[in-house]
C-alpha positions in Angstrom: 98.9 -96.3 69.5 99.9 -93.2 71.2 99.8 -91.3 67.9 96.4 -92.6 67.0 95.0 -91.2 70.1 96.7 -88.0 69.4 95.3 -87.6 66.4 91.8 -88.2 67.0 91.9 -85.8 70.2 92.9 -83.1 67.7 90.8 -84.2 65.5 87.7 -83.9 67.9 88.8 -80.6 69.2 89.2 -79.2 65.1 85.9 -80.5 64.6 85.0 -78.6 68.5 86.0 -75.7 67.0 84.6 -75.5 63.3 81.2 -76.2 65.6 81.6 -73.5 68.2 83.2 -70.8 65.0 80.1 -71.7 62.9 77.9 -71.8 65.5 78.8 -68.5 67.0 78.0 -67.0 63.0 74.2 -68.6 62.5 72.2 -69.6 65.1 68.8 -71.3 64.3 66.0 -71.1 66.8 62.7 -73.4 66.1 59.6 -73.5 68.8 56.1 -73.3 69.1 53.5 -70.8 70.2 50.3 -70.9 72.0 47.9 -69.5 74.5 49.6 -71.8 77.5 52.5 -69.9 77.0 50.9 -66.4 76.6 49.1 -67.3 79.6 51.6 -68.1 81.6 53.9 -64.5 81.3 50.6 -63.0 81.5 49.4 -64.9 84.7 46.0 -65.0 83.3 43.8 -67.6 81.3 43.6 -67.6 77.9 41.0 -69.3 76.0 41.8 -69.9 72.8 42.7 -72.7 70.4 45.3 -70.9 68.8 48.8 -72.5 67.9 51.2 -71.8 65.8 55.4 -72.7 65.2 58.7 -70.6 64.8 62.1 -70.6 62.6 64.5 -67.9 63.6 68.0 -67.0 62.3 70.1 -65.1 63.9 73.5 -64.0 62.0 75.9 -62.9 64.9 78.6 -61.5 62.4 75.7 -59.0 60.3 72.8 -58.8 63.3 70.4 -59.4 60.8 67.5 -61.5 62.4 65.4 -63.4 59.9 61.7 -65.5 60.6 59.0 -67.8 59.7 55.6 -68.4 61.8 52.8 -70.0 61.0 49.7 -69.7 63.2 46.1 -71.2 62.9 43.0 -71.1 64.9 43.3 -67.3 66.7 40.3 -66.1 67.8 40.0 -62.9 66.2 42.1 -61.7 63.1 46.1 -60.7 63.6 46.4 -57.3 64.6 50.1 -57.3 65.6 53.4 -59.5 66.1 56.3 -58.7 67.9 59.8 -60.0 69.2 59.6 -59.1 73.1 62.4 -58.8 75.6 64.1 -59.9 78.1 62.0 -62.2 79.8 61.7 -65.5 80.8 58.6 -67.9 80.0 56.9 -66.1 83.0 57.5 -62.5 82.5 56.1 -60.3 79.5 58.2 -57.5 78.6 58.1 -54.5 75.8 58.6 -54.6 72.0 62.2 -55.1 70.8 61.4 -55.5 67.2 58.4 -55.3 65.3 57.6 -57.9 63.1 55.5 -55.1 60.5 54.3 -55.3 58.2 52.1 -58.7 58.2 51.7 -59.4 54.4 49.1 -61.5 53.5 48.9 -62.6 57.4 47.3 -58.7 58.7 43.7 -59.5 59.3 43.8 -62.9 59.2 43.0 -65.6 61.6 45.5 -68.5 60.3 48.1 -67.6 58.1 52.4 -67.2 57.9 54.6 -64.6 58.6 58.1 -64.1 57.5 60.4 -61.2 57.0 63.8 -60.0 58.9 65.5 -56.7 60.6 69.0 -56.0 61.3 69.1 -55.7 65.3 71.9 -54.5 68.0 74.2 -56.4 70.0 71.8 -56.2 72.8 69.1 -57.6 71.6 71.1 -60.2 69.8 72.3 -61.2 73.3 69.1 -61.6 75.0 68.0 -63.6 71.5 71.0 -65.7 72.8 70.2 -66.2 76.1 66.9 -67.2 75.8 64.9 -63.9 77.4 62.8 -63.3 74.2 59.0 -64.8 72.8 57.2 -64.1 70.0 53.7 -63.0 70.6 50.8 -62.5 68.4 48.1 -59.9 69.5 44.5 -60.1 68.4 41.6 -57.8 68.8 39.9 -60.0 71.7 43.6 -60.3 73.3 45.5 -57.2 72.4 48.3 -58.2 75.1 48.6 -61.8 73.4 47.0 -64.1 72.1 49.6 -67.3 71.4 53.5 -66.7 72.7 56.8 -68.8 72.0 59.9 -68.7 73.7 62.5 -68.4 71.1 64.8 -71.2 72.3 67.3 -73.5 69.8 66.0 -75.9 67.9 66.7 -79.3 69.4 69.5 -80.7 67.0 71.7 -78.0 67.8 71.9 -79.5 71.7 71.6 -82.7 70.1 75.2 -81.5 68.2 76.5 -79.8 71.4 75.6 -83.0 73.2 77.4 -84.7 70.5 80.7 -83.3 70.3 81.2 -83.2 74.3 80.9 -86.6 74.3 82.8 -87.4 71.7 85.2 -85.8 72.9 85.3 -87.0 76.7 85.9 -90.7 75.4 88.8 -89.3 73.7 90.2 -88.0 76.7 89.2 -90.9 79.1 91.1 -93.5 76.5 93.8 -91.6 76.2 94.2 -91.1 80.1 93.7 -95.3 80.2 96.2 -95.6 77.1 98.5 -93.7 79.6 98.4 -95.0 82.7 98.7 -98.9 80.9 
C-alpha cells in the first residue's frame, strides 16, 4: 500500500513539474476588450459599443510575443493599437510595444489584428504579472477606445487548480495511510 502511495505522490509531483517546466516556456493569455475597461484606467466615460477579444503568447525561453484581436463596433476607424505597461485595470500607462502595422485592420471600424515582436525580460515580466492591456485608439478617442487586461486564459488556473489538488489528496492519504 505504502508503495502505491509512493508512487502516485511522485507521480503527481513529475506531472507538477512537466506543468510548471512547460508552463514557464509558453504562456497563453486570452481576454476581452471594451470601453468599460478603457474607461475605467481612464476614469472617464466612454460611450461606445465597441468590443472586441484577445489571444496572446508569450514564449519565455525566445521573448517573442505573438497576438490575435478581433474588434467590432468602434466608433470611428482604428488609428492605433498598442501593448501598454505596467498598470493595473485602473491605471493607464505608456506604449511598451506597438502593435504596427494594422494590415487590413488600419482604417477600419471592425476588423482582426495579428502579428508578434520579440520583447525584453522586462516587459515579459510585467506581461507575467498581469500589469499590461491592450488598447485600441480611434480618431473620436485617441487615448482609447476599447482596453483588455492581458490576464491567462482560464484553463490554465483551471490546470494550476488541478494539479494542487491533486496533489494535496495525495499527501493527506498518505499522511492517513501513515498514521493507521
Amino acid at each position: 500500500m505504502k508503495y502505491h502511495l509512493r508512487i502516485a505522490a511522485l507521480s503527481c509531483a513529475a506531472l507538477w513539474a512537466f506543468a510548471c517546466v512547460t508552463s514557464a516556456q509558453l504562456v497563453t493569455f486570452q481576454f476581452d476588450l471594451d470601453a468599460d475597461q478603457a474607461a475605467l484606467g481612464q476614469g472617464t466615460t466612454i460611450e461606445s459599443d465597441g468590443t472586441g477579444s484577445g489571444f496572446v503568447t508569450l514564449d519565455t525561453g525566445t521573448g517573442e510575443l505573438t497576438w490575435e484581436v478581433s474588434f467590432q463596433d468602434l466608433t470611428t476607424p482604428l488609428g492605433s493599437a498598442h501593448f501598454h505597461g505596467p498598470a493595473d485595470p485602473e491605471n493607464t500607462e505608456g506604449v511598451v510595444v506597438n502593435m504596427a502595422p494594422l494590415g487590413d485592420a488600419d482604417g477600419e471600424t471592425s476588423g482582426f489584428l495579428e502579428g508578434s515582436a520579440f520583447i525584453d525580460s522586462d516587459i515579459q515580466t510585467m506581461i507575467l504579472d498581469h500589469m499590461t492591456y491592450i488598447n485600441l485608439h480611434t480618431e473620436e478617442f485617441p487615448v482609447g477606445e476599447i482596453r483588455g487586461q492581458v490576464i491567462p486564459e482560464p484553463r490554465t488556473y483551471a490546470l494550476i487548480f488541478g494539479l494542487v489538488t491533486l496533489t494535496g489528496v495525495v499527501l493527506w492519504r498518505y499522511r492517513r495511510s501513515r498514521q493507521a
